[in-house]
KOLSEDREN-879268 format. One line per field, with one value per residue (C-alpha): residue in three letters; y, x negated, z. Coordinates in nm, 3 decimals. Each point is the difference from the previous one (the first is absolute). Layout:
// KOLSEDREN-879268
res: (ALA:...)
yy: (Y:...)
xx: (X:...)
zz: (Z:...)
***
This chain:
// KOLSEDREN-879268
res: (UNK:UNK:UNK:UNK:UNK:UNK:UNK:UNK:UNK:UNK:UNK:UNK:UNK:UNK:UNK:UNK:UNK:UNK:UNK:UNK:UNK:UNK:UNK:UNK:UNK:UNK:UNK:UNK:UNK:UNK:UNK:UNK:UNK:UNK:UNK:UNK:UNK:UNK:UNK:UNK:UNK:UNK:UNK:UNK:UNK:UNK:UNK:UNK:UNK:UNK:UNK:UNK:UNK:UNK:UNK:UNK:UNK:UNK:UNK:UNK:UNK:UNK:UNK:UNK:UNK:UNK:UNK:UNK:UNK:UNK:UNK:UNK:UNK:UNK:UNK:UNK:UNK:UNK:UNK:UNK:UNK:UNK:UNK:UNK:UNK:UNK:UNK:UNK:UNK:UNK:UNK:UNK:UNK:UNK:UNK:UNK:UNK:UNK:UNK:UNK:UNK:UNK:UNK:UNK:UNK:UNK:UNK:UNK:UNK:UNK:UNK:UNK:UNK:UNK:UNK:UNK:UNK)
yy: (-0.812:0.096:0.352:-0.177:-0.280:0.006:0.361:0.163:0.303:0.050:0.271:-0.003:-0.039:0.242:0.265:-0.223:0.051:0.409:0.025:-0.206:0.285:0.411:0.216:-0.065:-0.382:0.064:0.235:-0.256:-0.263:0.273:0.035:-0.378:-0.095:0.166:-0.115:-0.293:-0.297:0.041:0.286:-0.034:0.141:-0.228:-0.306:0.191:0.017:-0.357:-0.124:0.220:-0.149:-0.330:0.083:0.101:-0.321:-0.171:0.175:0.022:-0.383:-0.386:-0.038:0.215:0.143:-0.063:-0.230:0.321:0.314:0.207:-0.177:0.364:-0.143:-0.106:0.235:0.289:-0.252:-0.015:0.416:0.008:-0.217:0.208:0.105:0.307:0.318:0.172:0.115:-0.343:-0.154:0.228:-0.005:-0.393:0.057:0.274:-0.321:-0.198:0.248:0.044:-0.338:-0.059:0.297:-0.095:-0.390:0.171:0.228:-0.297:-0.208:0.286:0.020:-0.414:0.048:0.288:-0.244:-0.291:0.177:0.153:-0.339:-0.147:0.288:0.002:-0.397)
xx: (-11.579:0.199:-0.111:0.064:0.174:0.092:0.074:0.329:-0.159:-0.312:-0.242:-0.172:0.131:0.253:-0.188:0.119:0.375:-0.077:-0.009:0.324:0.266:0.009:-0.209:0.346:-0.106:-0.378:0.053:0.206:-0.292:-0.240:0.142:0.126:-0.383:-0.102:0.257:-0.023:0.156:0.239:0.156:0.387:-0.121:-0.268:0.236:0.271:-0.281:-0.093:0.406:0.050:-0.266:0.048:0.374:-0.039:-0.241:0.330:0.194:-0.227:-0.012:0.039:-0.315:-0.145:-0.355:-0.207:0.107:-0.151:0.160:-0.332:-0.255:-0.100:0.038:0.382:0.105:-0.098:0.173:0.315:0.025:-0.111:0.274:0.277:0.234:0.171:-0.094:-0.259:0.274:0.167:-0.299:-0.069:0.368:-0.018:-0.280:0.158:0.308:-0.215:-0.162:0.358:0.063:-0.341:0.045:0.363:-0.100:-0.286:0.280:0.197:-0.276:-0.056:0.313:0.054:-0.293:0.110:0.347:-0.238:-0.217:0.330:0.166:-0.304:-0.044:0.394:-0.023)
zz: (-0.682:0.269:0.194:0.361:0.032:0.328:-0.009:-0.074:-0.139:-0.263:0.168:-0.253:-0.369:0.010:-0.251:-0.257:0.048:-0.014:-0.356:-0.083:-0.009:0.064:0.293:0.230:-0.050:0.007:0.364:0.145:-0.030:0.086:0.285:0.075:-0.022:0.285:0.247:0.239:-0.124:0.274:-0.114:-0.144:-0.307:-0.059:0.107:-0.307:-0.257:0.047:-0.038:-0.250:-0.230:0.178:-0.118:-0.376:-0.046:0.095:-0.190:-0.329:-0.082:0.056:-0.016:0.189:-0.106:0.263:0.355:0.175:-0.145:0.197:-0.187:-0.148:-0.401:0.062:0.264:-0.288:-0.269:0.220:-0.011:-0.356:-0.104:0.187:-0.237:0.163:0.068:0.213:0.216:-0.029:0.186:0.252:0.101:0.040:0.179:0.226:0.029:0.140:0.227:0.185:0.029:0.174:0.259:0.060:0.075:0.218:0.176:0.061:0.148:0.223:0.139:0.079:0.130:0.260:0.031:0.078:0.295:0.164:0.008:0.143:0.312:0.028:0.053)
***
């Protein structure tokens, strides 16, 4: 039941995780489901609920945490706060730009060695 599974993101499916928490929580998806699935936000939404299936169980509910039933399930069955989620979410959002900041810059390294050579 899997959204796209070949996909990293849902594009569609994502109304059902807007009703899980507070309006911070319901904005934040608002506003995540109309980005690219390029965007660093939309790559920190999809490890943070990729990250609280993890976290959540053994056995995890569903193979594909964006199959729209479980990825709701996963959010549902957070037990902190509103705040508490959007913070891990906000986590993971500075870990992807800083691993996109360092790609960046090995990437600038890279091309200078190569015109230096």
């Amino acid at each position: 039941m899997a959204l796209y599974n070949n996909s990293f993101y849902p594009l569609f499916g994502i109304n059902s995780l807007r009703g899980q928490r507070g309006q911070r929580w319901a904005d934040l998806v608002d506003w995540i489901g109309k980005l690219p699935g390029s965007d660093p936000h939309v790559m920190a939404f999809t490890m943070t609920i990729r990250r609280l299936n993890r976290l959540q169980s053994e056995d995890r509910l569903c193979p594909d945490p964006f199959c729209a039933v479980c990825a709701a399930q996963v959010v549902a069955l957070f037990d902190g706060s509103e705040q508490e989620l959007l913070d891990f979410y906000y986590n993971n959002l500075h870990e992807v730009q800083s691993t996109i900041r360092n790609m960046r810059v090995r990437e600038v390294v890279r091309t200078r060695e190569v015109v230096a050579a």
